[in-house]
Backbone of each chain as ProteinMPNN parsed JSONL, in Angstrom:
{"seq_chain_A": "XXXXXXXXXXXXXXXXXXXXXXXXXXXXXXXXXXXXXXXXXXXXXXXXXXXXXXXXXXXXXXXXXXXXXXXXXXXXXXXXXXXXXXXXXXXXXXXXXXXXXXXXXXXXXXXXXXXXXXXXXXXXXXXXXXXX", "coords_chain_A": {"N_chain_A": [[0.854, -1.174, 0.0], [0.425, 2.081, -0.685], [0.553, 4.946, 0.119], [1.185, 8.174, 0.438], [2.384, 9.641, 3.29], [1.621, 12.998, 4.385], [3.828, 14.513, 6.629], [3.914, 15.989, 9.401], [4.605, 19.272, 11.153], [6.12, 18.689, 14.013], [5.342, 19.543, 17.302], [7.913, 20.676, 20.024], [9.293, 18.272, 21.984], [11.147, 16.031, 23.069], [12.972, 18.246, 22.759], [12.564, 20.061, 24.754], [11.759, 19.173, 27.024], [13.334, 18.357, 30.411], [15.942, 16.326, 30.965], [15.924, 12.958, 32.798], [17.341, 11.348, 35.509], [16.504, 8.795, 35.119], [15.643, 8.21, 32.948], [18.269, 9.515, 30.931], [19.817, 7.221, 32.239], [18.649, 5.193, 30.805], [18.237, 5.628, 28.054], [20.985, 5.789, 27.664], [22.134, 3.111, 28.287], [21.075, 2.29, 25.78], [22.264, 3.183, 23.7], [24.715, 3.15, 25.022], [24.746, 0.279, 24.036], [24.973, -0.12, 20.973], [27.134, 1.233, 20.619], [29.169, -1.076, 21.632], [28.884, -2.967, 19.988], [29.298, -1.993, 17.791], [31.885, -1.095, 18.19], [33.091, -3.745, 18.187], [32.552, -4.887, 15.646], [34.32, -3.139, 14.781], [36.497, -3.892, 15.56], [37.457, -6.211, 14.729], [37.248, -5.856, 11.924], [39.822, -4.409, 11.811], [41.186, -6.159, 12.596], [41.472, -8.032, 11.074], [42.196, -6.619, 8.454], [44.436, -6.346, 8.835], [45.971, -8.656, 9.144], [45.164, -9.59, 6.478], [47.05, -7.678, 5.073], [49.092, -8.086, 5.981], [52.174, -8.389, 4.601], [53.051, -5.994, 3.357], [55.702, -4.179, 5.045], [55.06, -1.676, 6.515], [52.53, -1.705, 6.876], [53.047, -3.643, 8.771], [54.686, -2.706, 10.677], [53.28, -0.475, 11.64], [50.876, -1.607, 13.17], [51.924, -2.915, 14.842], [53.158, -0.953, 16.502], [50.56, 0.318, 16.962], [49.028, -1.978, 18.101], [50.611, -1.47, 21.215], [50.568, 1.003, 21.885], [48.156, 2.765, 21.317], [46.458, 0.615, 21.83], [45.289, 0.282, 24.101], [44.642, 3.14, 25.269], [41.976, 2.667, 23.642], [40.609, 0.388, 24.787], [40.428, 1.005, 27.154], [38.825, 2.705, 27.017], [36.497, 1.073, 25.958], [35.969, -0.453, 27.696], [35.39, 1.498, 30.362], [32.558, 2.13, 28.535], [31.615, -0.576, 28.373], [31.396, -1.466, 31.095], [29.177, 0.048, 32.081], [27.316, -0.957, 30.613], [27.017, -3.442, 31.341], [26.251, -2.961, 34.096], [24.12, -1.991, 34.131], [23.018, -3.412, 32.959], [22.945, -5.528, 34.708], [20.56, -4.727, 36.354], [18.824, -4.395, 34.719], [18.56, -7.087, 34.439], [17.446, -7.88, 37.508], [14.926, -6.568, 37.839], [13.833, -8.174, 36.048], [13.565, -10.682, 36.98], [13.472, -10.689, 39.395], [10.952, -9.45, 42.058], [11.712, -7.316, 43.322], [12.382, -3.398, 43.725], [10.802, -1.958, 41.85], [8.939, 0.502, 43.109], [9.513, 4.059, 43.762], [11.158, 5.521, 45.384], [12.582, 2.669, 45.856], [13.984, 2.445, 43.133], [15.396, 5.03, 42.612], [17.146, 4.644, 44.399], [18.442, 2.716, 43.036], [19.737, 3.933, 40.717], [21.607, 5.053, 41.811], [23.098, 2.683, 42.935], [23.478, 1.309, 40.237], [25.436, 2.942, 38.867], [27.128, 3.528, 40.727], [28.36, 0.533, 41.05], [29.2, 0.478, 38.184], [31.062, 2.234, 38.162], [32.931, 1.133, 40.391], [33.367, -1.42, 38.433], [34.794, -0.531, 36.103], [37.085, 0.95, 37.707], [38.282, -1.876, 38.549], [38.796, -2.28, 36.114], [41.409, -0.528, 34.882], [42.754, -1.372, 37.469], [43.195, -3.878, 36.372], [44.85, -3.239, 33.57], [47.078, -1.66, 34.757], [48.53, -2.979, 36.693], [48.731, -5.206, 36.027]], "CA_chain_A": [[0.0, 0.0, 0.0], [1.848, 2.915, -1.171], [0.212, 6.179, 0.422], [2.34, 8.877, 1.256], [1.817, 10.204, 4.439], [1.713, 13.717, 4.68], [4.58, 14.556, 7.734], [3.12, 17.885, 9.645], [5.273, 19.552, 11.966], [5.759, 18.779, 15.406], [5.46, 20.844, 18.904], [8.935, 20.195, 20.716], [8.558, 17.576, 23.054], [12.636, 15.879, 24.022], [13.928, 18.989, 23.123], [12.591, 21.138, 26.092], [11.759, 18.63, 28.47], [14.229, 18.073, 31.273], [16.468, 15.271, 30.991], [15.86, 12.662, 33.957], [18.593, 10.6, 35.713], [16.021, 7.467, 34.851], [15.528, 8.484, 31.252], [19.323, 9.026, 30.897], [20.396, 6.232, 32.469], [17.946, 4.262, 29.752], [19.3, 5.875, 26.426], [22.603, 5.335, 27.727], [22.382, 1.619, 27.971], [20.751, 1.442, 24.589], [23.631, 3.724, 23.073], [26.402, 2.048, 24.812], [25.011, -1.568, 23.407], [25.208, -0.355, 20.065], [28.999, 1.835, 20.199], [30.085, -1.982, 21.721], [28.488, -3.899, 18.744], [30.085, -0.937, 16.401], [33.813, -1.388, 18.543], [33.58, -5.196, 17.964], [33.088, -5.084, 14.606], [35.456, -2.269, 13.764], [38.291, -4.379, 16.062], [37.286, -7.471, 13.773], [37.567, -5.456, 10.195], [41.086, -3.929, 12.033], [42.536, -7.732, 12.565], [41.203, -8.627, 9.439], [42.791, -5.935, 7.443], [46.051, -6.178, 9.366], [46.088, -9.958, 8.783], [45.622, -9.198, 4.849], [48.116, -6.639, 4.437], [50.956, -7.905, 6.766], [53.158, -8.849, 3.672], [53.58, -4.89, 3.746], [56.918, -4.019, 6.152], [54.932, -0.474, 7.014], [51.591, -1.658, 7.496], [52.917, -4.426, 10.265], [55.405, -2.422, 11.758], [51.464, 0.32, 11.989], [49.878, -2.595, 13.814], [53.077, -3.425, 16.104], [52.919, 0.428, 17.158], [49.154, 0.469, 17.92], [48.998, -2.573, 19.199], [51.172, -0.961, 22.038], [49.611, 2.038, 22.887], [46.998, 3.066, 21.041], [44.9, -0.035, 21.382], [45.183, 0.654, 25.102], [43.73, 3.762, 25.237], [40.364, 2.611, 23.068], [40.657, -0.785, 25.465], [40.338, 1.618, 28.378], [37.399, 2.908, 26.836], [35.228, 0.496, 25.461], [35.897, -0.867, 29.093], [34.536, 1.885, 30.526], [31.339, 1.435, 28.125], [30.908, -2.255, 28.78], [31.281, -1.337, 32.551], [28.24, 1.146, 32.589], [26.284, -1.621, 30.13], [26.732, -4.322, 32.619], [26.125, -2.571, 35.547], [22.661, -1.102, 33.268], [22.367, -4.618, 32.06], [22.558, -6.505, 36.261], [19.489, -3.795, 36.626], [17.287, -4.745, 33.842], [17.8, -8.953, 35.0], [16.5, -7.824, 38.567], [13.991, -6.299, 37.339], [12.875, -9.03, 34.934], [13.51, -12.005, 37.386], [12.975, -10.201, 41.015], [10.148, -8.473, 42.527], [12.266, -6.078, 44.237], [12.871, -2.542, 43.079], [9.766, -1.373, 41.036], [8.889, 1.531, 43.511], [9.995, 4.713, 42.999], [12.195, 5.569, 46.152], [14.081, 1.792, 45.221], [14.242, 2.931, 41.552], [16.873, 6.27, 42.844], [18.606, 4.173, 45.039], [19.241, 1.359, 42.14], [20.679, 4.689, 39.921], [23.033, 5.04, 42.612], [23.809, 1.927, 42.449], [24.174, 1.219, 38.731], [26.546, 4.149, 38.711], [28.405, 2.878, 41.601], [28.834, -0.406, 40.312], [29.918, 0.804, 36.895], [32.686, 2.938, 38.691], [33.804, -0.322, 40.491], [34.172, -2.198, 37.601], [36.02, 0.192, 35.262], [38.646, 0.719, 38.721], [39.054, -2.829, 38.931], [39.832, -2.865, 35.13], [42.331, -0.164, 35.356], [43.694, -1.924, 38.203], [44.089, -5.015, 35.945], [45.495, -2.941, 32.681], [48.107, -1.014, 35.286], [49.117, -3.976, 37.361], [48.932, -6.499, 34.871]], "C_chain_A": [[0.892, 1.227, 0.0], [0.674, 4.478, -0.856], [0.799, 6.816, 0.889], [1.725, 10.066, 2.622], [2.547, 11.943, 4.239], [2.67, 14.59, 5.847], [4.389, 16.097, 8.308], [4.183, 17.854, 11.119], [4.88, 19.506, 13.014], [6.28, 19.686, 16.716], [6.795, 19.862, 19.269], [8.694, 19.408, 21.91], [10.148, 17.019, 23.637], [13.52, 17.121, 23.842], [14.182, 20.06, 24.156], [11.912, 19.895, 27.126], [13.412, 18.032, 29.28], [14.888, 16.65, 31.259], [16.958, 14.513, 32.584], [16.748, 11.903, 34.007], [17.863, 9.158, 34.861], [16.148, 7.774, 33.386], [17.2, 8.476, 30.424], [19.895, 8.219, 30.35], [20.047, 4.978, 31.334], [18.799, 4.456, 28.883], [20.748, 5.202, 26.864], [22.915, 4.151, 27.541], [21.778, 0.96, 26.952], [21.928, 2.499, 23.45], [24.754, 3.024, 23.563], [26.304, 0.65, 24.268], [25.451, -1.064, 21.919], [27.039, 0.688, 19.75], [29.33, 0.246, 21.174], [30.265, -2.715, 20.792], [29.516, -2.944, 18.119], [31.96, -1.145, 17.122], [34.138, -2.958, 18.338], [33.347, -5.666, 16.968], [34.117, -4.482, 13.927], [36.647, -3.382, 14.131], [38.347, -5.79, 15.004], [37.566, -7.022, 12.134], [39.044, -4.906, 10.382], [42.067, -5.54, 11.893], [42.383, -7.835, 11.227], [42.577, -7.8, 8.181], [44.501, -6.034, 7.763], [46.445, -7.625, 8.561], [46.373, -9.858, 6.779], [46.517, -8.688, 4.568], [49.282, -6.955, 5.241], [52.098, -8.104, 5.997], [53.64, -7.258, 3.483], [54.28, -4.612, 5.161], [55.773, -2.795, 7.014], [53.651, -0.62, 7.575], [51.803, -2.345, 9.15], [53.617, -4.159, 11.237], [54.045, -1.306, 12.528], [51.349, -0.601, 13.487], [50.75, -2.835, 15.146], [52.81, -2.057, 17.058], [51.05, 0.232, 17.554], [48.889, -0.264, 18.49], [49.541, -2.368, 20.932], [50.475, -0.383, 23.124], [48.19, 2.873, 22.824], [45.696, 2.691, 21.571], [44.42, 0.044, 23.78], [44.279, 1.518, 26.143], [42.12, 3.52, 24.804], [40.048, 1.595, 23.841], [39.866, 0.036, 26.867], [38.39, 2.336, 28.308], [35.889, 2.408, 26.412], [35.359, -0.16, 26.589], [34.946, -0.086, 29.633], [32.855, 2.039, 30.067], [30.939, 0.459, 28.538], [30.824, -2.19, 30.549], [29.731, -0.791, 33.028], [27.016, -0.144, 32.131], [25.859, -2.449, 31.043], [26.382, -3.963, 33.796], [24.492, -2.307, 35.18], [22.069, -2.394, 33.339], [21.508, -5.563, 33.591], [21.195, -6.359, 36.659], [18.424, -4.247, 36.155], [17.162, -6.328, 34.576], [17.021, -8.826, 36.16], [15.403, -7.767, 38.612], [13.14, -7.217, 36.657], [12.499, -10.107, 35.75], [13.523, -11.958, 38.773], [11.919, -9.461, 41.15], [10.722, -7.177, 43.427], [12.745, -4.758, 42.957], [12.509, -1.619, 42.102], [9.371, 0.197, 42.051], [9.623, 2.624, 44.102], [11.376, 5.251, 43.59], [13.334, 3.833, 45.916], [14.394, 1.962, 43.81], [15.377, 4.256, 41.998], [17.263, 5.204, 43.406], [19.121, 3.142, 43.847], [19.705, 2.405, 41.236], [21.806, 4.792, 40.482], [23.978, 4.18, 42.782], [24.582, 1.046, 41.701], [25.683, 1.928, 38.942], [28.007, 3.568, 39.662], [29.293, 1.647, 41.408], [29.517, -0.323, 39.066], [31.348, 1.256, 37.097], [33.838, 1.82, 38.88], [34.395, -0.897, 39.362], [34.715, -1.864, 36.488], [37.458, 0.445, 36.08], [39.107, -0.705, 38.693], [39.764, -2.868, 37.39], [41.114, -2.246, 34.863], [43.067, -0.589, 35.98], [44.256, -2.792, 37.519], [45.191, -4.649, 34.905], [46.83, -2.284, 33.401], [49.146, -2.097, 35.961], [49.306, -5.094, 36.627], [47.986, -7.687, 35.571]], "O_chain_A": [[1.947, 1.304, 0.629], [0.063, 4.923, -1.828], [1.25, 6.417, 1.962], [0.884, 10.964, 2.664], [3.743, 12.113, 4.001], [2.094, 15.662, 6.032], [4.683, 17.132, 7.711], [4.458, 16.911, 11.861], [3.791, 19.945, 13.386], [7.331, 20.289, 16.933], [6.859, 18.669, 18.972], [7.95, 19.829, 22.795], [10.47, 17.551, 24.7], [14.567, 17.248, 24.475], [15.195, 20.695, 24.451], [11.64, 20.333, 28.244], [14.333, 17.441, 28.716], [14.125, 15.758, 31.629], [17.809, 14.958, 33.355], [17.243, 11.513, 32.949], [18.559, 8.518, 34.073], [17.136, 7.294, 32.83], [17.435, 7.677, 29.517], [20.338, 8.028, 29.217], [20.822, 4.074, 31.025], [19.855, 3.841, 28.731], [21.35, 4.258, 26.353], [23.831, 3.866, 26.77], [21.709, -0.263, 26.829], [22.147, 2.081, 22.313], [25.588, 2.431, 22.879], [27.271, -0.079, 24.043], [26.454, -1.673, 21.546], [27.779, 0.637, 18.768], [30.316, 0.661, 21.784], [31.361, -3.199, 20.507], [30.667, -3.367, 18.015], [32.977, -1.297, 16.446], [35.299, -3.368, 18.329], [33.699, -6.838, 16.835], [34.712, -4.884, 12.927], [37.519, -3.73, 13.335], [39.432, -6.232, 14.623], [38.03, -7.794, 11.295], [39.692, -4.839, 9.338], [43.124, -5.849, 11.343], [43.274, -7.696, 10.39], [43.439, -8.28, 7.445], [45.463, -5.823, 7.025], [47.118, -7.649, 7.531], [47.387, -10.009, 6.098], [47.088, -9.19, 3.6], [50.306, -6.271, 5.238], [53.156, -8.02, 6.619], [54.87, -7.215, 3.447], [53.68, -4.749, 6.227], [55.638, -3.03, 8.215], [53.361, 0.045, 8.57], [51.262, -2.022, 10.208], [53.607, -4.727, 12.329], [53.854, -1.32, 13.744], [51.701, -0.234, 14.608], [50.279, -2.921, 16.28], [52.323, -2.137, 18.185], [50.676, -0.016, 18.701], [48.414, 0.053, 19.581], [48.977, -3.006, 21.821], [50.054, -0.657, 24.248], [47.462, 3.376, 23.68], [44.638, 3.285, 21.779], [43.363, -0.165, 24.375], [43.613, 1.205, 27.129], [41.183, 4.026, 25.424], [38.818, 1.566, 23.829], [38.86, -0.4, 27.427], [37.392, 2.397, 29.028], [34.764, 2.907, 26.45], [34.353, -0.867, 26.55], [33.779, -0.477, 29.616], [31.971, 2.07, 30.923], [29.861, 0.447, 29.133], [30.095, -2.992, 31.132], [29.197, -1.119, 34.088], [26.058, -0.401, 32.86], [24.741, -2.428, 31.559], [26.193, -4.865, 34.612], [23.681, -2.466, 36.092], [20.903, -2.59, 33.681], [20.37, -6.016, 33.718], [20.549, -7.281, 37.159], [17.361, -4.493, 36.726], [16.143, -6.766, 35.11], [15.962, -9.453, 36.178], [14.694, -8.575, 39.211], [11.913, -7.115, 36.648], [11.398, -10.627, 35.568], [13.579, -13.004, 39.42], [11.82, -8.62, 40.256], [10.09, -6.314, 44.036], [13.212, -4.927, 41.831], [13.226, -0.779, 41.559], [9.668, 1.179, 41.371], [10.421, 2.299, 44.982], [12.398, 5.444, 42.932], [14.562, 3.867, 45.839], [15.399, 1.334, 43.478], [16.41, 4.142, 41.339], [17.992, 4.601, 42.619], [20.313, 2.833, 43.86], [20.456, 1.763, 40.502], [22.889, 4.674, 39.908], [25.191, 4.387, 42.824], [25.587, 0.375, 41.936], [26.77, 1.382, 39.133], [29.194, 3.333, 39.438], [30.518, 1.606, 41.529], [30.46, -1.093, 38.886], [32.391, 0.908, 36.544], [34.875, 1.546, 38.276], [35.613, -0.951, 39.187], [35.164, -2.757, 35.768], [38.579, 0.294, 35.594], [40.323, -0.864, 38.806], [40.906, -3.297, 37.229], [42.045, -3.01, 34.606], [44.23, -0.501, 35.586], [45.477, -2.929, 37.599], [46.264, -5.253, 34.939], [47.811, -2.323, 32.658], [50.363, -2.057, 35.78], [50.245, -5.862, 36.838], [47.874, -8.786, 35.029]]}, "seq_chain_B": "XXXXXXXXXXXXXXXXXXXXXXXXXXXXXXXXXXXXXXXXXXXXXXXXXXXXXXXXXXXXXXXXXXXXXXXXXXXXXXXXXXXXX", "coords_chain_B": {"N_chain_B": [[2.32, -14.105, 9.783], [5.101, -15.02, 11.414], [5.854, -14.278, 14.467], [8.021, -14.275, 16.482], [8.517, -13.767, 19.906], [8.881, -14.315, 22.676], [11.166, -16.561, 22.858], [13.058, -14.576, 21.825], [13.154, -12.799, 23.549], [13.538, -14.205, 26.058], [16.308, -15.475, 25.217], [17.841, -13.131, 24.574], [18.343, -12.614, 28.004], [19.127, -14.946, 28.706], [21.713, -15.645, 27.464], [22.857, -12.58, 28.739], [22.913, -13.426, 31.653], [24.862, -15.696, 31.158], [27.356, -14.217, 30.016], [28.043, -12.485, 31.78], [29.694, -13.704, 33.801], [31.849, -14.47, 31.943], [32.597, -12.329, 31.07], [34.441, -11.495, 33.299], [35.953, -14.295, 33.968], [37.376, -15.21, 31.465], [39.758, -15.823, 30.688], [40.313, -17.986, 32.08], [39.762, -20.802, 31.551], [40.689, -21.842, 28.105], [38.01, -22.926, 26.651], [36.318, -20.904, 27.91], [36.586, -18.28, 26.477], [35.567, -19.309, 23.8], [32.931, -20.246, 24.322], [31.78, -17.287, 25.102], [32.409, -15.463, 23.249], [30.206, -16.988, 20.938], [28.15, -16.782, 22.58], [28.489, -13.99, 23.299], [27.997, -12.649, 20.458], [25.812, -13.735, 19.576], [24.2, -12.397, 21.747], [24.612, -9.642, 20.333], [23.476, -9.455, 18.273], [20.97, -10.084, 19.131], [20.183, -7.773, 20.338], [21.054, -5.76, 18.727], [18.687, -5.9, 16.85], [16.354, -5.708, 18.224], [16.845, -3.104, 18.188], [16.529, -2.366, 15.561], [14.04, -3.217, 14.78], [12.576, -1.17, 16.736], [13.01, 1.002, 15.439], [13.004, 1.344, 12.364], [10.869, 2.017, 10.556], [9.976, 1.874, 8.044], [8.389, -1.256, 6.752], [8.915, -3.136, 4.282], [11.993, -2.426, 4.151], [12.646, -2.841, 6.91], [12.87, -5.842, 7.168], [14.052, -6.44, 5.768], [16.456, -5.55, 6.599], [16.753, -6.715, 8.733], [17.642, -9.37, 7.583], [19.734, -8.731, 6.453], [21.257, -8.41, 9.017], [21.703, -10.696, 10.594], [22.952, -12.218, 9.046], [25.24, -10.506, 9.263], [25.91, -11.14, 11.488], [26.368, -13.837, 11.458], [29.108, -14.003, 9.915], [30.784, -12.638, 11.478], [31.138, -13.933, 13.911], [32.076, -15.91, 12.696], [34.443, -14.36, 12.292], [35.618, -13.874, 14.46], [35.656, -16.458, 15.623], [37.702, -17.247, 14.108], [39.707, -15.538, 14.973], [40.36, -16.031, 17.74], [41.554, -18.637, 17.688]], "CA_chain_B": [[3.614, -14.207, 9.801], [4.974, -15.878, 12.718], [6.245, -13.644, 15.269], [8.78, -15.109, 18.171], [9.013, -12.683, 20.717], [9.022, -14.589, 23.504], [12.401, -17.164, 22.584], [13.867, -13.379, 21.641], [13.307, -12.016, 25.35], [14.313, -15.205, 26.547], [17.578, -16.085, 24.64], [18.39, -12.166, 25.141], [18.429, -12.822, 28.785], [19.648, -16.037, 28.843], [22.693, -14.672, 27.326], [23.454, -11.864, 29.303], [23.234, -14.09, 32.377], [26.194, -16.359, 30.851], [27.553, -12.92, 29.436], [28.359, -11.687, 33.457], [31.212, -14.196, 35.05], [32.521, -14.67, 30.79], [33.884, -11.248, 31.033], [35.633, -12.057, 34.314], [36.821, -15.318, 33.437], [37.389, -15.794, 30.298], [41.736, -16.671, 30.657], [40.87, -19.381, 33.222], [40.273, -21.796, 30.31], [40.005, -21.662, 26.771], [36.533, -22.934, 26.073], [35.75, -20.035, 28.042], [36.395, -17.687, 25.429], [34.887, -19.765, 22.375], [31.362, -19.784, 25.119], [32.296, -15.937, 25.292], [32.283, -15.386, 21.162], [29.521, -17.321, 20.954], [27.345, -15.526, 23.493], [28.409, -12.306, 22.874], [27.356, -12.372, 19.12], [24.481, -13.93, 19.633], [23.535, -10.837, 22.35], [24.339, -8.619, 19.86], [22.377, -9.865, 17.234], [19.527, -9.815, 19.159], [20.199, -6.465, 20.951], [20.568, -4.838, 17.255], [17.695, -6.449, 16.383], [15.595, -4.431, 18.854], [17.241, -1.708, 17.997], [16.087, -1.629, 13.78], [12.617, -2.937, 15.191], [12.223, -0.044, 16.913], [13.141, 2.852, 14.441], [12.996, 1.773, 11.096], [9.279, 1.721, 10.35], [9.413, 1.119, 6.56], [8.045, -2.731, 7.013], [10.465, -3.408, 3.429], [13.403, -1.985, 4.553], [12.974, -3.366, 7.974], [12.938, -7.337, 6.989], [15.386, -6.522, 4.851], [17.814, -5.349, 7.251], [16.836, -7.935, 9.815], [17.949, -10.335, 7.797], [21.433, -8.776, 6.718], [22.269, -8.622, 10.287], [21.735, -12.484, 10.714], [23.716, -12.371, 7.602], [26.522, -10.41, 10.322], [26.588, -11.57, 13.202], [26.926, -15.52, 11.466], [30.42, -13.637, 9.852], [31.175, -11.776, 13.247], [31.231, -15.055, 14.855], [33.332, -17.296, 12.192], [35.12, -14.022, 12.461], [35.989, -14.438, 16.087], [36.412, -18.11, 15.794], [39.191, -17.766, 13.622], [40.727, -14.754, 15.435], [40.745, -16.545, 18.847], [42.204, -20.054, 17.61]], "C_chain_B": [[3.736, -14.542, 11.136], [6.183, -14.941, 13.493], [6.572, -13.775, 16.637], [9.253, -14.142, 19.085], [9.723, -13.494, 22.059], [10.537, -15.641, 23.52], [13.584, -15.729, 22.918], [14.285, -13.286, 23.125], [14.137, -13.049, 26.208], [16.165, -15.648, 26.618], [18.349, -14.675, 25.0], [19.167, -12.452, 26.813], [19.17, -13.968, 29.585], [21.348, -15.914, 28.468], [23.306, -13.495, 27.751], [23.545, -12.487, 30.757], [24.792, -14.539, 32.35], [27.425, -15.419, 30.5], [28.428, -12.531, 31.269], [29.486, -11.999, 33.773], [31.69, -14.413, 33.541], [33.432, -13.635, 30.804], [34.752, -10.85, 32.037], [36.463, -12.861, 33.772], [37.306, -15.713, 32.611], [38.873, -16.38, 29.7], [41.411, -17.494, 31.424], [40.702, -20.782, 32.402], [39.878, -21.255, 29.233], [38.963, -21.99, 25.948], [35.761, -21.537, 26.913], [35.588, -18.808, 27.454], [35.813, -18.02, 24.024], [33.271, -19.521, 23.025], [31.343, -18.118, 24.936], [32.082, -15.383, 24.039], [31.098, -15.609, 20.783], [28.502, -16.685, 21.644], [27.551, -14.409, 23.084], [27.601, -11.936, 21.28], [26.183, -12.373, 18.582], [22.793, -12.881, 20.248], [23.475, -9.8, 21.443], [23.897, -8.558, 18.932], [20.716, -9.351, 17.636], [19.304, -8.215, 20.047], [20.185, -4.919, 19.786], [19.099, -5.12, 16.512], [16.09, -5.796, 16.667], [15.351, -3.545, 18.242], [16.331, -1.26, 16.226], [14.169, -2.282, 14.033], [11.703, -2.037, 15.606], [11.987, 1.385, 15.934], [13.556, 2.787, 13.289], [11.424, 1.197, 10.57], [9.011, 1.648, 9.049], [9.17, -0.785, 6.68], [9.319, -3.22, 5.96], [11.588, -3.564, 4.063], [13.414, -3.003, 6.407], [12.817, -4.638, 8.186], [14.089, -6.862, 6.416], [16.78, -6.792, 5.764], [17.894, -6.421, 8.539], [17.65, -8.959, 9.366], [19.608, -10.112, 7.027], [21.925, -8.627, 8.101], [22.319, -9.66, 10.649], [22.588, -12.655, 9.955], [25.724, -11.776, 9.014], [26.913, -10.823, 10.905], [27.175, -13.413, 12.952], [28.482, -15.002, 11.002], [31.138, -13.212, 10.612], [31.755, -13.102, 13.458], [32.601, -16.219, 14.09], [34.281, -16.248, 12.226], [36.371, -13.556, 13.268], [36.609, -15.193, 16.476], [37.678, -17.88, 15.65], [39.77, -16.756, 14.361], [41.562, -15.548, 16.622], [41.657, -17.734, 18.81], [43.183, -20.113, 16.568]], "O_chain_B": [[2.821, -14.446, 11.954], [7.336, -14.952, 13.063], [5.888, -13.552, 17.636], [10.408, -13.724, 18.995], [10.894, -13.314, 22.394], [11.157, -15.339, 24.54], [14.501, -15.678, 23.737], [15.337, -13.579, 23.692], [15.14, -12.796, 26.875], [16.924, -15.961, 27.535], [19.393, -14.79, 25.642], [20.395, -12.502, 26.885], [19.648, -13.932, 30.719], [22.147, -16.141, 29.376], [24.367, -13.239, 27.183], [24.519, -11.962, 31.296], [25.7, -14.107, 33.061], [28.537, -15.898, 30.718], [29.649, -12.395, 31.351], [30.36, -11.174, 34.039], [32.728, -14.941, 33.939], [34.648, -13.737, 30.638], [35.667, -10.046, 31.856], [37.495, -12.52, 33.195], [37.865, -16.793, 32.803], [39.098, -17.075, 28.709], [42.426, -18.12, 31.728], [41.448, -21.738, 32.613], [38.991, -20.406, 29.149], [38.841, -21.569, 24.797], [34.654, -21.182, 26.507], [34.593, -18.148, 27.755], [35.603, -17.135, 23.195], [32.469, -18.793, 22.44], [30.303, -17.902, 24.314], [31.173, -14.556, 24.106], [30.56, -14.651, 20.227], [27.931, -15.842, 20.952], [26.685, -13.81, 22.445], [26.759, -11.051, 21.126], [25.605, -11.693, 17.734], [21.628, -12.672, 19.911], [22.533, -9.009, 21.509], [23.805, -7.418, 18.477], [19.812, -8.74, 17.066], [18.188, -7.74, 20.26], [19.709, -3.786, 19.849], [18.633, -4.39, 15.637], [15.145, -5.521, 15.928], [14.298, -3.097, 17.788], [15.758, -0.221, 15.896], [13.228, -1.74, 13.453], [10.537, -1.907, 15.236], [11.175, 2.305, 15.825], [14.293, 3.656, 12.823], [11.108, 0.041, 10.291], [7.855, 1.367, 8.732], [10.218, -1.431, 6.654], [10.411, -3.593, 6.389], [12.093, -4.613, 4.463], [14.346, -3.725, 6.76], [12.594, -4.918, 9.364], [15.167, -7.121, 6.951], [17.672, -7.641, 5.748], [18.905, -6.801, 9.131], [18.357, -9.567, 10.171], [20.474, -10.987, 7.0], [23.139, -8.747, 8.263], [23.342, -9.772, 11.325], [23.255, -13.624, 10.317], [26.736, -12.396, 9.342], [28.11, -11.035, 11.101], [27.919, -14.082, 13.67], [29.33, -15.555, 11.702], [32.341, -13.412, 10.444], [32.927, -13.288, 13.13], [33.506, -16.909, 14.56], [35.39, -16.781, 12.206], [37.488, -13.118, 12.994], [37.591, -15.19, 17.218], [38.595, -18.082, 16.447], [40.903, -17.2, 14.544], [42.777, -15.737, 16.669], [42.462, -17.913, 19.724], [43.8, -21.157, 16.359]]}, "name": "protein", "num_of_chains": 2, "seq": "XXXXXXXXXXXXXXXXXXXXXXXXXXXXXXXXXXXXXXXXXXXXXXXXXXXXXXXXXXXXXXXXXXXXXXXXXXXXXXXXXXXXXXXXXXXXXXXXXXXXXXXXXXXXXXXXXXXXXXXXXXXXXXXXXXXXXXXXXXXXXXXXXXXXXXXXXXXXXXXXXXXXXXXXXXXXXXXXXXXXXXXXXXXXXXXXXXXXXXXXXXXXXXXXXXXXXXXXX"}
């Protein structure tokens, strides 16, 4: 059925309402799933391409250098992402497979403790990338 | 048309369960990273999957693309395989 809808302008509705910690905290854990999907295919088209082209001296001495320090830095950060997801993610299973935590005063305290948990487990990974 | 939601929600979940102590453990043996590959790809299959359910409302276009990302995530995964082994 091929009718074209007419598209009539709309009154502003996310761009002047107040952005809530709960609302947030949502987007966030449906933006950080998809920048992890998008960092674990780029790191998969990066081996790939390295793997193809290592018969070039300049590309594999590239790869030797970022492997170093580069990949470190983006390591550090898609850590921090996957830290916030999982901590987002522990939230939603409670939720799905506990009765605890639906009303509204335990809904702030479980932001506090997403958050807190996320912190944790980006320090411990630091701890592991510093200490080995 | 036959519409499996409930497997989806399921297998989602079921997978981020196994998903939790994988990205702890995953050096204490090496089938724990092939479980790890496996899971993960599978999450993000169905976590993109959501995602073009939600916000691409041409019906066309949105089979379409459902089923090149099945089309991904099976190359993701042999792409994985072979990295890890």
């Amino acid at each position: 059925m091929a009718v074209r809808i007419k598209h009539r302008q709309l009154s502003p509705h996310i761009t002047i309402y107040q952005p809530q910690l709960a609302s947030t905290l949502s987007v966030l854990h449906r933006t950080s799933g998809i920048l992890l999907v998008a960092s674990v295919v780029l790191f998969t088209i990066f081996v790939k391409a390295l793997n193809y082209y290592s018969s070039s001296y300049a590309i594999y001495s590239f790869g030797y250098f970022i492997s170093d320090y580069l990949f470190l830095g983006l390591a550090l950060c898609i850590g921090l992402i996957l830290s916030y997801h999982m901590a987002n993610g522990v939230r939603h299973l409670i939720w799905d497979f506990a009765v605890v935590g639906f009303a509204i005063k335990e809904v702030f305290l479980s932001h506090k403790i997403v958050l807190a948990f996320a912190l944790v487990l980006f320090l411990r990974l630091i701890g592991l990338a510093v200490f080995g | 048309m036959q519409t499996k939601g409930f497997p989806h929600w399921r297998d989602q979940r079921i997978t981020a369960v196994l998903l939790l102590p994988l990205f702890i453990l995953f050096d204490v043996y090496s089938a724990f990273l092939v479980i790890l590959v496996v899971a993960l790809s599978y999450h993000m299959y169905l976590g993109i999957s959501n995602i073009l359910e939600d916000y691409v409302h041409n019906q066309v276009t949105k089979k379409f693309c459902l089923v090149l990302l099945r089309v991904l995530a099976i190359i993701l995964l042999k792409d994985l395989c072979l990295f890890i082994l």
